[in-house]
C-alpha positions in Angstrom: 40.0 20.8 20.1 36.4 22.1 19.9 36.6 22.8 15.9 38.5 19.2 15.5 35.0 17.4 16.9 32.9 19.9 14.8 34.9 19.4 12.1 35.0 15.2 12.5 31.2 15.2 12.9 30.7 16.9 9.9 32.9 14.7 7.9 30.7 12.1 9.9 27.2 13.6 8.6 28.5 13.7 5.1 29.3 10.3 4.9 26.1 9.4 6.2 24.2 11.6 3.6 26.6 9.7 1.0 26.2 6.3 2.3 21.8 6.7 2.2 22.2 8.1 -1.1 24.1 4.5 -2.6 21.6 2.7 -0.7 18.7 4.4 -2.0 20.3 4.0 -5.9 20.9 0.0 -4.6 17.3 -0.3 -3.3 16.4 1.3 -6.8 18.8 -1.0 -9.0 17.6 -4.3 -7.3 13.9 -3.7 -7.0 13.1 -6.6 -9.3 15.3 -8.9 -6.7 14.8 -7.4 -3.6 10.9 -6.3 -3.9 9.7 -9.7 -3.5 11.9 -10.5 -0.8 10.7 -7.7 1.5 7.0 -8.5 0.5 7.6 -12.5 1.7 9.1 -10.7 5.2 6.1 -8.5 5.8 3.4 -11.0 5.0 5.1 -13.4 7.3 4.8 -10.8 9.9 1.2 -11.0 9.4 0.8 -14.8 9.1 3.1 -15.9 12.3 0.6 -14.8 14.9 -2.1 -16.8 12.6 0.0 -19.9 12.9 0.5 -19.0 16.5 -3.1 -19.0 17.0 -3.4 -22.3 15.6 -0.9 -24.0 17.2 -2.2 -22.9 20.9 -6.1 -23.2 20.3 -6.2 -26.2 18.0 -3.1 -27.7 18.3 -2.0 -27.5 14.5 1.7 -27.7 13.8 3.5 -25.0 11.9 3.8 -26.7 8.6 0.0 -27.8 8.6 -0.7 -24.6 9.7 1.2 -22.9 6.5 -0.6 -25.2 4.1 -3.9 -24.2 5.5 -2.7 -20.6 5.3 -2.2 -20.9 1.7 -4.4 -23.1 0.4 -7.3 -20.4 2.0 -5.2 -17.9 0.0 -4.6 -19.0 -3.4 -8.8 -20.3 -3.2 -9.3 -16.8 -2.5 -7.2 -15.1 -5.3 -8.6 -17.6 -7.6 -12.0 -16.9 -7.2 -11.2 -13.2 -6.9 -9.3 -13.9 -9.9 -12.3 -15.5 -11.8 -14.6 -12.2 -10.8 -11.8 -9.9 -11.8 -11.2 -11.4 -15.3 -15.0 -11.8 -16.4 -15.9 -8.1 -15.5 -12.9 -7.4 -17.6 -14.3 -9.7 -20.0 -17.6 -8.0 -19.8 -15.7 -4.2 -19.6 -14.3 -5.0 -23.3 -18.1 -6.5 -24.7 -20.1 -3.4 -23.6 -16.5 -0.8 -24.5 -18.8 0.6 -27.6 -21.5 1.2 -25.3 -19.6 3.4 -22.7 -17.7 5.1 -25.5 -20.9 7.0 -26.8 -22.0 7.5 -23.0 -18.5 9.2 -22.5 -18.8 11.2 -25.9 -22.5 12.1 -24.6 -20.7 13.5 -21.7 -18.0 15.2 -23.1 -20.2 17.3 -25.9 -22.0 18.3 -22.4 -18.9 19.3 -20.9 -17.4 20.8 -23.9 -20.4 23.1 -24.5 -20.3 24.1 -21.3 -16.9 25.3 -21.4 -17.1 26.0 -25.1 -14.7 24.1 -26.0 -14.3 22.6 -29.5 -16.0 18.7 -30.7 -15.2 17.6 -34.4 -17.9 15.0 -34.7 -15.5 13.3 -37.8 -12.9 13.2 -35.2 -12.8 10.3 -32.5 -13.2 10.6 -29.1 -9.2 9.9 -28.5 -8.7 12.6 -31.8 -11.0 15.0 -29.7 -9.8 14.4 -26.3 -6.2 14.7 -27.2 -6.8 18.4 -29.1 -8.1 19.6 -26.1 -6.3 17.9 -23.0 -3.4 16.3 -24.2 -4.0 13.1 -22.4 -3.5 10.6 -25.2 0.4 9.7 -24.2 -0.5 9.8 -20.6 -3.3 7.1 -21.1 -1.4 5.0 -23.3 1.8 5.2 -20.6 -0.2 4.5 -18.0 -2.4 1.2 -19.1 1.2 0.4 -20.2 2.8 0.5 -17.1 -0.6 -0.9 -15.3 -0.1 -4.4 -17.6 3.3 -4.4 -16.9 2.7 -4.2 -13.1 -0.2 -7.2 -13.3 2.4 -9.1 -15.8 5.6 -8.5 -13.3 2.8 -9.3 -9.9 1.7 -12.5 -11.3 5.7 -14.0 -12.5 6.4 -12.5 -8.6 3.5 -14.6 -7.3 5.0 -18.0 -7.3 8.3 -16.5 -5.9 6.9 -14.5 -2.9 4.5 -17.7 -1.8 7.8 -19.9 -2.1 9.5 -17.0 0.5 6.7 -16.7 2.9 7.3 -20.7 3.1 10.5 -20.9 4.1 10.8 -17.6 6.4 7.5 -19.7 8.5 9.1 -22.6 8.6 12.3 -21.7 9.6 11.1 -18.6 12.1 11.6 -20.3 15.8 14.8 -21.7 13.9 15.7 -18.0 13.5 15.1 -17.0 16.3 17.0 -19.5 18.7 20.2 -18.8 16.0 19.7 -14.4 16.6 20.0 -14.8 20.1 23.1 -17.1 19.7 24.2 -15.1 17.2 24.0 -11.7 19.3 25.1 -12.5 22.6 27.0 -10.2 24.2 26.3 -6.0 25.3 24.0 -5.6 22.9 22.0 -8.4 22.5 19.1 -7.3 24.6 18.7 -4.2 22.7 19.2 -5.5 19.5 16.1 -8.1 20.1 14.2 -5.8 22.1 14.3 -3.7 18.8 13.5 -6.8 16.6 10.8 -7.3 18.7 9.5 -3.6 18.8 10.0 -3.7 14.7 7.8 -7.2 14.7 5.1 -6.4 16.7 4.1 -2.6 15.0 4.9 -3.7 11.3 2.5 -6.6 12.2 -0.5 -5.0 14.3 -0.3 -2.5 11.1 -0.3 -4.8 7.8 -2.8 -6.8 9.7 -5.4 -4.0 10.9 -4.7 -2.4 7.0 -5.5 -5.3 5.8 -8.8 -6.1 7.5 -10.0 -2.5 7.0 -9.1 -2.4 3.0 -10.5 -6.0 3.0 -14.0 -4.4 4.5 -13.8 -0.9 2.6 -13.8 -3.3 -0.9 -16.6 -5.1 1.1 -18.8 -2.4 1.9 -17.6 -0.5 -1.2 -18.6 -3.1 -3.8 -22.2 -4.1 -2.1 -23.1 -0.1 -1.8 -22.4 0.3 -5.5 -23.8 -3.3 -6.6 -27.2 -2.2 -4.8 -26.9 1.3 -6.4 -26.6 -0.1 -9.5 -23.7 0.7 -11.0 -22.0 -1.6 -13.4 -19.1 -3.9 -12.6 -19.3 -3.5 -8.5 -16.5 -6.4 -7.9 -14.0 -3.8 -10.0 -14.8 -0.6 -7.5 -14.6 -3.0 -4.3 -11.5 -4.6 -5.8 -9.7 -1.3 -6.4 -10.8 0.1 -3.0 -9.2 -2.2 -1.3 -6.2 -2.5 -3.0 -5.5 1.5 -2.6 -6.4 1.7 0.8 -3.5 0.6 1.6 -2.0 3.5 0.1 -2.4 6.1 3.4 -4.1 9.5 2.5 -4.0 9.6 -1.0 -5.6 5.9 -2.4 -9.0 6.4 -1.1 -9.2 9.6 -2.5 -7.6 8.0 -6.1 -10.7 5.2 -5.4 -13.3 7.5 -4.6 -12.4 9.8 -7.8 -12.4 7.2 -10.1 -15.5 5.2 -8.9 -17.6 8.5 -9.1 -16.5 9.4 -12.9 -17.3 6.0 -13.8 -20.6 6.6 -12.1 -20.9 10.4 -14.1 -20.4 8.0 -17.0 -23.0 5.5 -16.9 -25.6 7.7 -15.1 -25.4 11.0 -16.7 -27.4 13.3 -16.7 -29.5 11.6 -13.6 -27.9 12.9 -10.6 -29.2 10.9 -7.8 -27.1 7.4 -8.3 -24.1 9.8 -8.6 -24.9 11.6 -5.5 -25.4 7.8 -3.5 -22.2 6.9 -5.2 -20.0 9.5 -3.7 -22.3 9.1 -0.6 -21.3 5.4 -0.2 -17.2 6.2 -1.2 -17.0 8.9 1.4 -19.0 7.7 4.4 -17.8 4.3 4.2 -13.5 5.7 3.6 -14.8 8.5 6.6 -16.0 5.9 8.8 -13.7 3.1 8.4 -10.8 5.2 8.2 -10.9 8.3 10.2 -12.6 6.4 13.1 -12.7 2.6 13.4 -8.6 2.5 11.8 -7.4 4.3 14.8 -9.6 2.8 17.5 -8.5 -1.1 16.5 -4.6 0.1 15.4 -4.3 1.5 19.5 -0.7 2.4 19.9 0.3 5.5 17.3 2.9 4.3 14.4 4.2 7.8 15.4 4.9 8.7 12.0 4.4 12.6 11.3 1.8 13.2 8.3 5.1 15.2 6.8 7.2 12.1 6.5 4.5 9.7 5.7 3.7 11.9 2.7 7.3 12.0 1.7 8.2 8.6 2.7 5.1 7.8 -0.4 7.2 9.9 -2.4 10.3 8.5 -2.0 9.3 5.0 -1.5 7.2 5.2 -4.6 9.9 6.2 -6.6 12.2 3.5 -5.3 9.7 0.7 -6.0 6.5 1.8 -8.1 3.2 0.7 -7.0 4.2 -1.6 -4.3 6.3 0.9 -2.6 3.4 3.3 -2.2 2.0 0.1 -0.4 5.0 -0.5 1.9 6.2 3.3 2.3 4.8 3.3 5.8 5.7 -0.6 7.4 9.1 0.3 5.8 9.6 3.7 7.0 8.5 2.8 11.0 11.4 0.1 11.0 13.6 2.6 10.2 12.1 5.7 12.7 12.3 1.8 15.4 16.0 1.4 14.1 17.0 5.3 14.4 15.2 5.5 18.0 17.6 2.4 18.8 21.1 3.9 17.9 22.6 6.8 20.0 23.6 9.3 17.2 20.7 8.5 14.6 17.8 9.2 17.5 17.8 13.1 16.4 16.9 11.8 13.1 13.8 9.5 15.3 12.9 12.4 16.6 12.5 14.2 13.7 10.6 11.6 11.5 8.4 11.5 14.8 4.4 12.8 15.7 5.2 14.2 18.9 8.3 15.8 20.7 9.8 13.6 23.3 9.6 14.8 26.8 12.7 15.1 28.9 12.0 12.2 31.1 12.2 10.1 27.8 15.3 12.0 26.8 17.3 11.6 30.1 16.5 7.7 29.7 17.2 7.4 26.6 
């Protein structure tokens, strides 16, 4: 009887294995459909408590307050927008300018590691003999249009989401708990709940801190004096939302560009790197944790992989929802009897056996 139950769980755990493995090539297939969807969801999880807000202290109803919601977002990707386009602008004016600071740079570099400069050759001709990079450059500014191309058709679409999941939320909610009434209903909505309330207090302390790490990012380099300050705040905070690794990206790139325009004068390069790692240190080694309070308990391990795996699925944006997206899932797994070893595994901390035996 014993090797009958082994033998059925097994079966069980292969089927499971199986069945993630079509989801993940669904998830994968569907992006261009799904992706947008899933973005409208979580940015509604940040924006209900806002309309909550407005409807208790001012009195606002829910479709006032989702006009007001967007009409203070779109003014502020517009102007954003604006600043983002004329630096651009500006980028592409001075691009002869930076191209003989960088080959200034590079004939520094490449005597110091004696490597080869053929001054008949261009920079690209030179840079390609000696690193390979060319195809990697011309792939990557590739796929980075494509991405701003695919965000801005996906713009429109997501907005229209966010609307309708607002407007129809206490709508939702009154049809879930008609819809689940029986056994499980309580623990079905208390998980709801539980998935609610971390994904928001998350998206919405990430987003504050990226928004002030682009803050304090762009007015430490504008009073430095490095060139196009909007671009380095912009890019900060858009990869801080990336845990662990988009900071670093940020603070790499923002320091070369700073090499670029300053060498061979150290000192604005050494208040450069100053400004990207006290203010990344500060804001998100130490006033991240403090605000977030409760632990997404999420080991490092699976966060790094879930970026892995997430990133893969989606690209860019999955990088930016690997973490949201993985603690429903670790909320979902705690929530079902034979998938809370799997909770427990994806988890920070071992459970104790008070927590076990009520579980």
């Amino acid at each position: 009887m014993k090797k009958d139950v082994n033998y059925s769980r097994g079966i069980f755990l292969l089927l499971l294995c199986i069945c993630v493995l079509l989801v993940t090539a669904v998830l994968k297939v569907t992006s261009e459909v799904l992706l947008p969807v899933i973005i409208a969801i979580m940015l509604s999880f940040v924006f209900q408590p806002v309309l909550v807000f407005f409807k208790k202290k001012f009195h606002i109803p829910n479709v006032l307050g989702i006009v007001i919601i967007f009409l203070i977002l779109f003014a502020a990707i517009f102007f954003i927008g604006n600043l983002l386009f004329s630096s651009i602008k500006t980028i592409i004016s001075v691009y002869p300018k930076y191209e003989e600071r960088f080959v200034y740079v590079y004939k520094a570099v490449a005597e110091i590691f004696h490597l080869s400069y053929d001054n008949e050759s261009s920079l690209i001709a030179n840079l390609w003999n000696q690193l390979g990079i060319r195809n990697a450059i011309q792939s990557l500014g590739f796929k980075l249009s494509n991405s701003l191309i695919d965000f801005a058709k996906n713009l429109t679409v997501i907005a229209l989401f966010v609307i309708f999941f607002l407007s129809e939320t206490n709508l939702f909610k009154e049809k879930a708990i008609v819809a689940l009434e029986g056994k499980s209903s309580g623990k079905i909505i208390s998980m709801t709940k539980d998935i609610i309330l971390q994904v928001t207090r998350y998206l919405s302390v990430k987003f504050f801190i990226s928004l002030l790490t682009g803050i304090f990012v762009f007015l430490g380099t504008m009073v430095i004096g490095l060139d196009f300050p909007i671009i380095w705040g912009f890019l900060a905070f858009v990869l801080n939302f990336i845990p662990n690794f988009g900071s670093i990206i940020s603070g790499i790139v923002t320091i070369i560009f700073s090499i670029l325009q300053f060498w061979p004068s150290p000192g604005p390069v050494i208040w450069v790197s100053f400004v990207m790692l006290s203010v990344n240190m500060i804001l998100g080694n130490f006033v991240e944790p403090k605000v977030q309070g409760r632990s997404l308990g999420l080991s490092p391990f699976v966060i790094i992989v879930s970026l892995s795996i997430w990133g893969w699925i989606w690209g860019f944006m999955g990088m930016i929802l690997a973490v949201p997206v993985t603690v429903i899932l670790k909320i979902v797994c705690e929530n079902i009897e034979f998938l809370k070893p799997i909770s427990i595994l994806m988890g920070s901390k071992i459970p104790s056996k008070t927590n076990k035996e009520e579980g």
